[in-house]
LOTI-223154 format. One record per atom (N, C-alpha, C): residue in one letter; atom name; x, y, z; residue number from 1. Coordinates in nm, 2 decimals, decimal comma, always signed. Layout:
<vodrens>
<residu=a&atome=CA&xx=X&yy=Y&zz=Z&num=NUM>
...
</vodrens>
This chain:
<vodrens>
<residu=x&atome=N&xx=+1,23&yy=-1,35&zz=+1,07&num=1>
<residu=x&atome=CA&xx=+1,12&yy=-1,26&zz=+1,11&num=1>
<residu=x&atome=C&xx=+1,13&yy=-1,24&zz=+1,26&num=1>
<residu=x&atome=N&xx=+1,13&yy=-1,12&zz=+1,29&num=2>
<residu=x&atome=CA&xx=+1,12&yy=-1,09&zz=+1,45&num=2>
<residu=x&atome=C&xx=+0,98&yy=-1,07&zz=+1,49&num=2>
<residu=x&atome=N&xx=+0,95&yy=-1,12&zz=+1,64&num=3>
<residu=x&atome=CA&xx=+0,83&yy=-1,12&zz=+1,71&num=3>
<residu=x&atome=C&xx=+0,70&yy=-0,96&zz=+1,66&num=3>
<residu=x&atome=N&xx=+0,83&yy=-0,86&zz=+1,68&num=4>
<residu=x&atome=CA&xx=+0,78&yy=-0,70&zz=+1,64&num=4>
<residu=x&atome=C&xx=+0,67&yy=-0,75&zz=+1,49&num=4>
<residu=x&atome=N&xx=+0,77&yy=-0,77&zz=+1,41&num=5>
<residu=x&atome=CA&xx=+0,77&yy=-0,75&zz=+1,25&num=5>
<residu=x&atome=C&xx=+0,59&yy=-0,87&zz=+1,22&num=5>
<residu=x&atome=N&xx=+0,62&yy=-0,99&zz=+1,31&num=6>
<residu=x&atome=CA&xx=+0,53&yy=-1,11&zz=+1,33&num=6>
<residu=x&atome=C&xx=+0,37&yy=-1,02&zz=+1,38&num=6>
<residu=x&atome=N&xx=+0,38&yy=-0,95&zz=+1,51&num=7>
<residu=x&atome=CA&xx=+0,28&yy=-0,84&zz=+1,56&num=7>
<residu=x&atome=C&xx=+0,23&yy=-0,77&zz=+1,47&num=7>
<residu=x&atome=N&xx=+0,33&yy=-0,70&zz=+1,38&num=8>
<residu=x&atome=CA&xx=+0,26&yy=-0,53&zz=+1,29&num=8>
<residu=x&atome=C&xx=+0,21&yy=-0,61&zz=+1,17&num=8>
<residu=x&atome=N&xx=+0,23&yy=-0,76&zz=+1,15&num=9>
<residu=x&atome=CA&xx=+0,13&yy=-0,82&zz=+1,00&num=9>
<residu=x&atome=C&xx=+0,03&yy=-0,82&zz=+1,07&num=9>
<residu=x&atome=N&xx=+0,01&yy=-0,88&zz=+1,20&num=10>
<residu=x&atome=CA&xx=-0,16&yy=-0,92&zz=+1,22&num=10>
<residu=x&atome=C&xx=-0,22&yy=-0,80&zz=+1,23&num=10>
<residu=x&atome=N&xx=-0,16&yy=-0,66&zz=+1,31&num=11>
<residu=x&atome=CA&xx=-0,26&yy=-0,51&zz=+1,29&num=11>
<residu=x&atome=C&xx=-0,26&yy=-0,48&zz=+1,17&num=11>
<residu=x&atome=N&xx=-0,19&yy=-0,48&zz=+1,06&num=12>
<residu=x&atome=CA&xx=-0,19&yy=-0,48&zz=+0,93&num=12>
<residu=x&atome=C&xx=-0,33&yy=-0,56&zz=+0,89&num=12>
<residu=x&atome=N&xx=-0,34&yy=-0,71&zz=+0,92&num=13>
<residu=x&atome=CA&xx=-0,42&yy=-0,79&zz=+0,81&num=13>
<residu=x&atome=C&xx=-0,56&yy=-0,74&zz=+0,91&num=13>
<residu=x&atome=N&xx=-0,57&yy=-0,71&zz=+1,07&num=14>
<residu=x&atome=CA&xx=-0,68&yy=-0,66&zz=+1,13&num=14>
<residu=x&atome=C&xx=-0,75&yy=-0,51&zz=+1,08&num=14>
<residu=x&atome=N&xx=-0,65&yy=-0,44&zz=+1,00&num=15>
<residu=x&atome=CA&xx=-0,74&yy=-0,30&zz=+0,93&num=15>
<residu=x&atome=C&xx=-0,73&yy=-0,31&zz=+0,83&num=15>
<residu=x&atome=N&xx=-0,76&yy=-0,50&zz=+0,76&num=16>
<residu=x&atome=CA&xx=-0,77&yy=-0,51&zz=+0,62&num=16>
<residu=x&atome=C&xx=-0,71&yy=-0,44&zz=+0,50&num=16>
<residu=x&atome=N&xx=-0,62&yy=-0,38&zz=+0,51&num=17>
<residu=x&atome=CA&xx=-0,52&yy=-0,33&zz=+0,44&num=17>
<residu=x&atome=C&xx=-0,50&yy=-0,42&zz=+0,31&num=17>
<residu=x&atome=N&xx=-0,56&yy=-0,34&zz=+0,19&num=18>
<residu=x&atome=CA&xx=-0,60&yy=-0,43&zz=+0,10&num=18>
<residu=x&atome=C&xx=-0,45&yy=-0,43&zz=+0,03&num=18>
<residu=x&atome=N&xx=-0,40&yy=-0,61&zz=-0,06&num=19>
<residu=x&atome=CA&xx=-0,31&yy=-0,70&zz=-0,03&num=19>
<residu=x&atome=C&xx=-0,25&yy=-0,61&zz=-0,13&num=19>
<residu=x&atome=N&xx=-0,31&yy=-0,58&zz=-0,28&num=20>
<residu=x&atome=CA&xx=-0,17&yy=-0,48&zz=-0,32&num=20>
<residu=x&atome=C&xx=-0,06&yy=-0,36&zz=-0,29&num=20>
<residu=x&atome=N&xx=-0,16&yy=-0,34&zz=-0,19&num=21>
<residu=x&atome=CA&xx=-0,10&yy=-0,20&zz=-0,14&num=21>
<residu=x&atome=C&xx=+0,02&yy=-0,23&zz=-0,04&num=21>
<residu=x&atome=N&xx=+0,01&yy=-0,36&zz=+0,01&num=22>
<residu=x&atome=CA&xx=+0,07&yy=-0,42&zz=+0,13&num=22>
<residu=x&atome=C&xx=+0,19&yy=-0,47&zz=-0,01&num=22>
<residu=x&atome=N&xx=+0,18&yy=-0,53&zz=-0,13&num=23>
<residu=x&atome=CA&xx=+0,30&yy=-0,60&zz=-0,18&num=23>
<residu=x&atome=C&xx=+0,35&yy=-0,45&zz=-0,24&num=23>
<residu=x&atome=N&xx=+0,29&yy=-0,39&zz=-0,30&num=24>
<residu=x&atome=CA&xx=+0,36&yy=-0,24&zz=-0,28&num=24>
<residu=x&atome=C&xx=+0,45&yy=-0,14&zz=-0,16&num=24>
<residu=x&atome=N&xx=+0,40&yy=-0,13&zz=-0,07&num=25>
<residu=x&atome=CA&xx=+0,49&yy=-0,12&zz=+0,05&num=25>
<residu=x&atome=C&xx=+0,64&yy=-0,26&zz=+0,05&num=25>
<residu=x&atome=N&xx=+0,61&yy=-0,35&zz=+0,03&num=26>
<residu=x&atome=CA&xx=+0,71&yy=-0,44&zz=+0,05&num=26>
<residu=x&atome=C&xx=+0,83&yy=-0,41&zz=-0,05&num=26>
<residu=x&atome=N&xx=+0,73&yy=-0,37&zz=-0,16&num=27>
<residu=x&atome=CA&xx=+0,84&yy=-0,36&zz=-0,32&num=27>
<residu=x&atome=C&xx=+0,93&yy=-0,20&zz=-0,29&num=27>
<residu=x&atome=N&xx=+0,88&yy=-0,14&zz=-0,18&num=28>
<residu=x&atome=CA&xx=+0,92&yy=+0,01&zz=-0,18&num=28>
<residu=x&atome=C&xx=+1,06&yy=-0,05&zz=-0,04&num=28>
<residu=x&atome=N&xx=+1,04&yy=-0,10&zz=+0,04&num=29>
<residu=x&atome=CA&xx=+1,12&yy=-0,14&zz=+0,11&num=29>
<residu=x&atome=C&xx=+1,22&yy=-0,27&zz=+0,10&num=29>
<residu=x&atome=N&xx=+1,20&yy=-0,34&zz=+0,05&num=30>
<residu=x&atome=CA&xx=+1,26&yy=-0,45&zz=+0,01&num=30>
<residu=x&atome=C&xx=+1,42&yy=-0,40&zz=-0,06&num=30>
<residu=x&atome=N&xx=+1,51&yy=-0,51&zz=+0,04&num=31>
<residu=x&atome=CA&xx=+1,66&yy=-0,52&zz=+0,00&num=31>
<residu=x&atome=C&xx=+1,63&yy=-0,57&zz=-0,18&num=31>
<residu=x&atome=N&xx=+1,77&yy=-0,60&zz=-0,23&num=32>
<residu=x&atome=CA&xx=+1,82&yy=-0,60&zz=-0,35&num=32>
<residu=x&atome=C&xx=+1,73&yy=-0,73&zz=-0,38&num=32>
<residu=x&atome=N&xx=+1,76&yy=-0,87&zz=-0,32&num=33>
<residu=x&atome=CA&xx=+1,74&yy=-0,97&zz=-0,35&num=33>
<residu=x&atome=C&xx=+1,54&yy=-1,01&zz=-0,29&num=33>
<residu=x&atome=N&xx=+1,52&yy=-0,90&zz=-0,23&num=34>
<residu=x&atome=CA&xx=+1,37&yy=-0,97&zz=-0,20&num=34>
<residu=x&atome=C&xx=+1,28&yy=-0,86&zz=-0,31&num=34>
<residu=x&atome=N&xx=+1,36&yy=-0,71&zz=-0,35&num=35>
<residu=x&atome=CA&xx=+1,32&yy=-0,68&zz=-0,46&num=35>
<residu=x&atome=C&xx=+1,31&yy=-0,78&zz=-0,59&num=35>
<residu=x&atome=N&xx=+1,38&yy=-0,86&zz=-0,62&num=36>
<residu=x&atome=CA&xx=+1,38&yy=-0,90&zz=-0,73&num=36>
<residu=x&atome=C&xx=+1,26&yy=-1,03&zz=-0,72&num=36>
<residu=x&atome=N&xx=+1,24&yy=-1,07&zz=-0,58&num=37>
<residu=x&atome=CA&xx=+1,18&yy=-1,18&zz=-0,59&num=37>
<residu=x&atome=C&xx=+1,00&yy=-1,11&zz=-0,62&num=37>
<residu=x&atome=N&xx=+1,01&yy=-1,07&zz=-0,56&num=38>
<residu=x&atome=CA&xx=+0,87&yy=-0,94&zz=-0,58&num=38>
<residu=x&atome=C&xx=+0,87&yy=-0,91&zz=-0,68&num=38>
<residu=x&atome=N&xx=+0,97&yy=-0,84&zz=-0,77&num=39>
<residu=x&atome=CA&xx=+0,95&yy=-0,79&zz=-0,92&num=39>
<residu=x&atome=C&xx=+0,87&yy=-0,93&zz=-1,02&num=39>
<residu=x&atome=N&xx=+0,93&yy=-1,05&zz=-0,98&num=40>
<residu=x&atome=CA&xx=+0,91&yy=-1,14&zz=-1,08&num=40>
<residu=x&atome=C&xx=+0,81&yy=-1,19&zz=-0,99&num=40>
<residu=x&atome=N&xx=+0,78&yy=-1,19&zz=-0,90&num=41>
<residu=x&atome=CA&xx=+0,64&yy=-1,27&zz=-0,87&num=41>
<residu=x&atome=C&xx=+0,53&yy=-1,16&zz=-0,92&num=41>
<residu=x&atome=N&xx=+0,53&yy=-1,07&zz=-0,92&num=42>
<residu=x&atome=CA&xx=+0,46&yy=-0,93&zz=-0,98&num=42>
<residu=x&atome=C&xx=+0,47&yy=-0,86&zz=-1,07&num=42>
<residu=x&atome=N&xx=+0,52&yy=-0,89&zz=-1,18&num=43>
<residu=x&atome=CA&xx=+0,61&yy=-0,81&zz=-1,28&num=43>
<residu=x&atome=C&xx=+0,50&yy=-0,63&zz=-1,31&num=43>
<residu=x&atome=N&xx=+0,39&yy=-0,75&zz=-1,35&num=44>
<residu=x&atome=CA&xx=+0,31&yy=-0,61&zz=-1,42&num=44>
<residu=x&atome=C&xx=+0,27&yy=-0,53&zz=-1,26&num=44>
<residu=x&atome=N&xx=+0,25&yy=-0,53&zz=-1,14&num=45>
<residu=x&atome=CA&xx=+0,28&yy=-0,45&zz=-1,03&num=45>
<residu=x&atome=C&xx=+0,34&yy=-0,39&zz=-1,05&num=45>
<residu=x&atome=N&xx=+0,44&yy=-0,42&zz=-1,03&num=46>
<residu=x&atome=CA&xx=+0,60&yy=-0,36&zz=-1,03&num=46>
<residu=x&atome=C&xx=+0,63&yy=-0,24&zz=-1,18&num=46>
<residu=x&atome=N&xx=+0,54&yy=-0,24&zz=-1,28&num=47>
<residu=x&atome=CA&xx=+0,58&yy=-0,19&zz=-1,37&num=47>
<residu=x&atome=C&xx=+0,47&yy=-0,08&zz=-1,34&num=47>
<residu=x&atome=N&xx=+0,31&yy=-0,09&zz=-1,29&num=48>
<residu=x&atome=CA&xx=+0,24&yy=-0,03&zz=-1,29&num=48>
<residu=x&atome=C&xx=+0,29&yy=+0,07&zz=-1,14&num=48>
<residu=x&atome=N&xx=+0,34&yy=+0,03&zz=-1,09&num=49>
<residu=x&atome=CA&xx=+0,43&yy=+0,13&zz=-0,91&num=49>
<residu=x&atome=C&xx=+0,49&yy=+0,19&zz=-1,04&num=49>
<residu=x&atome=N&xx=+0,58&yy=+0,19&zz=-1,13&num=50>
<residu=x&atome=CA&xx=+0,68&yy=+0,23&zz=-1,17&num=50>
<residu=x&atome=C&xx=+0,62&yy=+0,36&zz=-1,22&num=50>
<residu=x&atome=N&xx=+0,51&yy=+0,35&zz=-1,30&num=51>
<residu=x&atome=CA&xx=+0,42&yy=+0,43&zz=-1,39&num=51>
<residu=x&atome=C&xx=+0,37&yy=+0,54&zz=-1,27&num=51>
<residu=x&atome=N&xx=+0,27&yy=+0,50&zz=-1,21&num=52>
<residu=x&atome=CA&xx=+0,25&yy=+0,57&zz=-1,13&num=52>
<residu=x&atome=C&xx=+0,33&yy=+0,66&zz=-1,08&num=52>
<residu=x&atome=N&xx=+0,46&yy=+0,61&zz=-0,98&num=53>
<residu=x&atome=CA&xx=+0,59&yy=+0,67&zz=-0,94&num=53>
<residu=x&atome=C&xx=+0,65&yy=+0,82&zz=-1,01&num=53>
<residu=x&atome=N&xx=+0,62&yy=+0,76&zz=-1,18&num=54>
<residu=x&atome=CA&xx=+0,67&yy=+0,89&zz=-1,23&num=54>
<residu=x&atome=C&xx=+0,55&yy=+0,97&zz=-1,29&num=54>
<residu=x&atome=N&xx=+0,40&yy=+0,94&zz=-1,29&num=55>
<residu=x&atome=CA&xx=+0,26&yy=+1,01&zz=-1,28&num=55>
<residu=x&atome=C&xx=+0,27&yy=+1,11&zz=-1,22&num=55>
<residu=x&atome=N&xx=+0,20&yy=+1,25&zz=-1,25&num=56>
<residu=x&atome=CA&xx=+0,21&yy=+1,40&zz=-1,15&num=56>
<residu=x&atome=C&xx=+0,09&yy=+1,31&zz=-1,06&num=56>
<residu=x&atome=N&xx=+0,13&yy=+1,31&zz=-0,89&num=57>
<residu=x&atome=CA&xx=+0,01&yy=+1,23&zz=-0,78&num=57>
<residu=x&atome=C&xx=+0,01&yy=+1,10&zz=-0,83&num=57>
<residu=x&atome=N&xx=+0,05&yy=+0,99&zz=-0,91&num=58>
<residu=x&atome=CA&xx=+0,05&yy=+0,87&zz=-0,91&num=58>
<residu=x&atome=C&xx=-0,10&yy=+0,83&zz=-0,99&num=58>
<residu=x&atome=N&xx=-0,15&yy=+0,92&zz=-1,02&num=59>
<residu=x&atome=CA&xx=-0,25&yy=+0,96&zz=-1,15&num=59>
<residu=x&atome=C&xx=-0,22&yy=+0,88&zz=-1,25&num=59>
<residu=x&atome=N&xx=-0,27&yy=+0,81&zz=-1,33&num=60>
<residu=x&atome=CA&xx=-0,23&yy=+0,78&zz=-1,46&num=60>
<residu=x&atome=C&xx=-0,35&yy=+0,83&zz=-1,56&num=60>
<residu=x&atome=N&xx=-0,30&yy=+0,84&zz=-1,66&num=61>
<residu=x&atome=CA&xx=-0,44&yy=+0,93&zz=-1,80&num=61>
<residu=x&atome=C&xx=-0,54&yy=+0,83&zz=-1,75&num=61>
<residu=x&atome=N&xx=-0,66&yy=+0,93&zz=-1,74&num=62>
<residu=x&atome=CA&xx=-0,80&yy=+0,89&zz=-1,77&num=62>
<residu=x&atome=C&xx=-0,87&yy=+0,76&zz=-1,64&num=62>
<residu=x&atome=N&xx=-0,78&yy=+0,82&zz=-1,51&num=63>
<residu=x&atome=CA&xx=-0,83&yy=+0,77&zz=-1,41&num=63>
<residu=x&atome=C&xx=-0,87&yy=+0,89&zz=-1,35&num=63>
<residu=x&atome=N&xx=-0,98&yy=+0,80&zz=-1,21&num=64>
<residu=x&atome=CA&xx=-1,04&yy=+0,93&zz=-1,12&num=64>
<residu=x&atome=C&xx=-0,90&yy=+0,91&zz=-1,01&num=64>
<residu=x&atome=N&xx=-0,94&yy=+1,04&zz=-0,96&num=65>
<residu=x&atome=CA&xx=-0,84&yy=+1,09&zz=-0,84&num=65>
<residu=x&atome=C&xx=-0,92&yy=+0,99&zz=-0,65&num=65>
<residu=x&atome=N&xx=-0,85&yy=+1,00&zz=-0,56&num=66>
<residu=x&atome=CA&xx=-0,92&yy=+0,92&zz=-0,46&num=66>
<residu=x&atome=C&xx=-1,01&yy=+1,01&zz=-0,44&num=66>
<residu=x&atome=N&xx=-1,00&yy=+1,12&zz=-0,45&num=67>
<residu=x&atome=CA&xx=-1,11&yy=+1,25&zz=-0,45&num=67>
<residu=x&atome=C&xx=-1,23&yy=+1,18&zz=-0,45&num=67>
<residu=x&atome=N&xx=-1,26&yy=+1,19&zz=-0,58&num=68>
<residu=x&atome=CA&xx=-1,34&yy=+1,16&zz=-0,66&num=68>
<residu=x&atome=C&xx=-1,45&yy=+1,00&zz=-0,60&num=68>
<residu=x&atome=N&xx=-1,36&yy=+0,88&zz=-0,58&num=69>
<residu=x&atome=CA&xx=-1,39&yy=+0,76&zz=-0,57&num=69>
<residu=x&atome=C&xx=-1,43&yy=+0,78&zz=-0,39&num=69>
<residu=x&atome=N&xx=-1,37&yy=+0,90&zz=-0,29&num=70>
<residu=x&atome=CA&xx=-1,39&yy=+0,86&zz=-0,19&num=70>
<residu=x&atome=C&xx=-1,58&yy=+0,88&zz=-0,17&num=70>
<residu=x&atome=N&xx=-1,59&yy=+0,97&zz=-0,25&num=71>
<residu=x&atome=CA&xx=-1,76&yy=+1,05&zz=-0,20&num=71>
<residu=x&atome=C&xx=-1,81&yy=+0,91&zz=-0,23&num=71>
<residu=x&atome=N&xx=-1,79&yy=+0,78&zz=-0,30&num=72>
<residu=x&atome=CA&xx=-1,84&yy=+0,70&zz=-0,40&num=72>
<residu=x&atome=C&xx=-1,86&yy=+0,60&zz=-0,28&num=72>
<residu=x&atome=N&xx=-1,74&yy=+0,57&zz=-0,18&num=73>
<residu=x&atome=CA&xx=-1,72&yy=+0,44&zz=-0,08&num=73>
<residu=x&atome=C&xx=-1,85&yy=+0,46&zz=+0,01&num=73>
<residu=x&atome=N&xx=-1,88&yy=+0,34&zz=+0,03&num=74>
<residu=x&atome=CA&xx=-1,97&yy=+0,31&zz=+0,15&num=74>
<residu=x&atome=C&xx=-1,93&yy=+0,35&zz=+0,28&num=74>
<residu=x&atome=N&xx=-1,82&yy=+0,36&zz=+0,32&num=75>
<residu=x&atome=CA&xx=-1,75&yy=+0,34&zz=+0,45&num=75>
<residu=x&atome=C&xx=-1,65&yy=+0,53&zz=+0,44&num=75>
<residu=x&atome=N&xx=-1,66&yy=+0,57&zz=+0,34&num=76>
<residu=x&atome=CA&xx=-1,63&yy=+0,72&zz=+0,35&num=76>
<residu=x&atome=C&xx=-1,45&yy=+0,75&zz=+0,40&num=76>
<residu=x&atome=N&xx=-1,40&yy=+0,61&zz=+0,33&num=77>
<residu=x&atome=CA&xx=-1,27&yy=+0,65&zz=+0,45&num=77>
<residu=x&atome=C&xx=-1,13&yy=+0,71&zz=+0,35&num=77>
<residu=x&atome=N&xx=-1,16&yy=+0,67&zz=+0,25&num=78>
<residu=x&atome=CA&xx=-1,03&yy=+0,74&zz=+0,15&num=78>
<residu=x&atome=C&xx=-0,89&yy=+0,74&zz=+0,20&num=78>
<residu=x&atome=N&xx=-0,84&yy=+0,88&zz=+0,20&num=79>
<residu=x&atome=CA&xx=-0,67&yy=+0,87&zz=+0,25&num=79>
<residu=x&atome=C&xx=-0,67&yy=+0,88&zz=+0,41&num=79>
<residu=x&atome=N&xx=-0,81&yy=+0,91&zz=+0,49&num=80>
<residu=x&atome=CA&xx=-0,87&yy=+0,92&zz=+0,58&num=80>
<residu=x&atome=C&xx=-0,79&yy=+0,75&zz=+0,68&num=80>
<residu=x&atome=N&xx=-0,86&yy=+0,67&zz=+0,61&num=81>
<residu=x&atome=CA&xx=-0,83&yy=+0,55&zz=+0,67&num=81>
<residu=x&atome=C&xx=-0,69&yy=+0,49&zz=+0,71&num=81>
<residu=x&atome=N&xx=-0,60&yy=+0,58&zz=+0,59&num=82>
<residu=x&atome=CA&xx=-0,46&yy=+0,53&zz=+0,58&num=82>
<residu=x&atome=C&xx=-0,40&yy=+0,61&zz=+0,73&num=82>
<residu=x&atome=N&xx=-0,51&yy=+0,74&zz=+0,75&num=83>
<residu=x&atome=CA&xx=-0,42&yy=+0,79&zz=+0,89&num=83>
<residu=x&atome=C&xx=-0,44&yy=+0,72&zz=+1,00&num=83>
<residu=x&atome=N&xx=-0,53&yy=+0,65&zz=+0,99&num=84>
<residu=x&atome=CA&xx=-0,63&yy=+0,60&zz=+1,08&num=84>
<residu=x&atome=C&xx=-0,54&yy=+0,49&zz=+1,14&num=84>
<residu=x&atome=N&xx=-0,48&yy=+0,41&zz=+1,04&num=85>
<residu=x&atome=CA&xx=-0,42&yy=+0,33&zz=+1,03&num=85>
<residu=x&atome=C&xx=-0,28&yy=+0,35&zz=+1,08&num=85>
<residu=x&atome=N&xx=-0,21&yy=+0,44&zz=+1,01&num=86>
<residu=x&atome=CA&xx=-0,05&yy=+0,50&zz=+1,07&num=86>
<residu=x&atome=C&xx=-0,12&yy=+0,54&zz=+1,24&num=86>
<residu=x&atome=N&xx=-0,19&yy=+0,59&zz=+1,24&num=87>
<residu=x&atome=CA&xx=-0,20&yy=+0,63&zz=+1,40&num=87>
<residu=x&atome=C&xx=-0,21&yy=+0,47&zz=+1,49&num=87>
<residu=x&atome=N&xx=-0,29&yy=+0,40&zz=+1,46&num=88>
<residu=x&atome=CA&xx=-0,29&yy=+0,30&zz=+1,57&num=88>
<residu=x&atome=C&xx=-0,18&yy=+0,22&zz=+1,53&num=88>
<residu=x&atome=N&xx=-0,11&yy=+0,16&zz=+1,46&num=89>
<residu=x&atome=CA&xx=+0,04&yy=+0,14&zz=+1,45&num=89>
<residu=x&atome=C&xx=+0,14&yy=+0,20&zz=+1,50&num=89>
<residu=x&atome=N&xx=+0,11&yy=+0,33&zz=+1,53&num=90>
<residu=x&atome=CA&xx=+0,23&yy=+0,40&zz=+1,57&num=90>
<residu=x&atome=C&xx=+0,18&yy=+0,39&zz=+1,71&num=90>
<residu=x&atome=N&xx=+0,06&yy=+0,41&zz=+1,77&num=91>
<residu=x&atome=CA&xx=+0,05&yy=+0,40&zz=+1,90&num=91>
<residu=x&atome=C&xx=+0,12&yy=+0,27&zz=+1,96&num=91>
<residu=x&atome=N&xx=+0,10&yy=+0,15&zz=+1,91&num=92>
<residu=x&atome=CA&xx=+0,17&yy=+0,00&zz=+1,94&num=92>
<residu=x&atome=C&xx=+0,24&yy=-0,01&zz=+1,95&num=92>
<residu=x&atome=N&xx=+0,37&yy=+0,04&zz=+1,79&num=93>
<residu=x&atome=CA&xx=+0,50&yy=+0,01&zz=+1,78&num=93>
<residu=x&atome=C&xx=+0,58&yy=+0,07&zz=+1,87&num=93>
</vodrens>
C-alpha cells in the first residue's frame, strides 16, 4: 500500500461511504487474485453486483429506484452525495 492509496481510505471512511459500496468498488477494480479473495469472502455480494450489472440501471424486480428512496433520506443526498464525494477526492488527489 502506498502513502496516496493509505490518504484516499481515510477521506473515503471521513464521508462515511457506506462499507458495501466500498467492497464493491474494490470487486470492480481488483486484479485476478484479490478478485477471487473478495468473491469468496463475499460470494452472495459478488453474485448480487453480478445481477444488478446485467439489470436495465442495476434495478432488480420489485425494488424502488434511488429516485424514489432519496425524497425518503433525512439528509437528502442520493446520487447527489456521490458527486459530492468524487469532487473533494479529486480536488486532493
Amino acid at each position: 500500500m502506498s502513502l496516496h492509496e493509505y490518504q484516499i481510505s481515510k477521506e473515503l471512511s471521513a464521508l462515511d461511504v457506506p462499507f458495501y459500496a466500498l467492497i464493491m468498488a474494490a470487486m470492480r477494480q481488483a486484479d485476478t487474485n484479490n478478485t477471487l479473495i473478495l468473491r469468496r469472502s463475499w460470494p452472495r455480494l459478488w453474485a448480487e453486483m453480478g445481477e444488478r450489472y446485467n439489470a436495465v440501471g442495476g434495478v432488480l424486480a420489485g425494488e424502488e429506484t434511488d429516485e424514489r428512496r432519496t425524497s425518503n433520506r433525512r439528509d437528502g443526498t442520493g446520487t447527489a452525495g456521490i458527486d459530492e464525494m468524487r469532487s473533494g477526492i479529486d480536488r486532493r488527489g
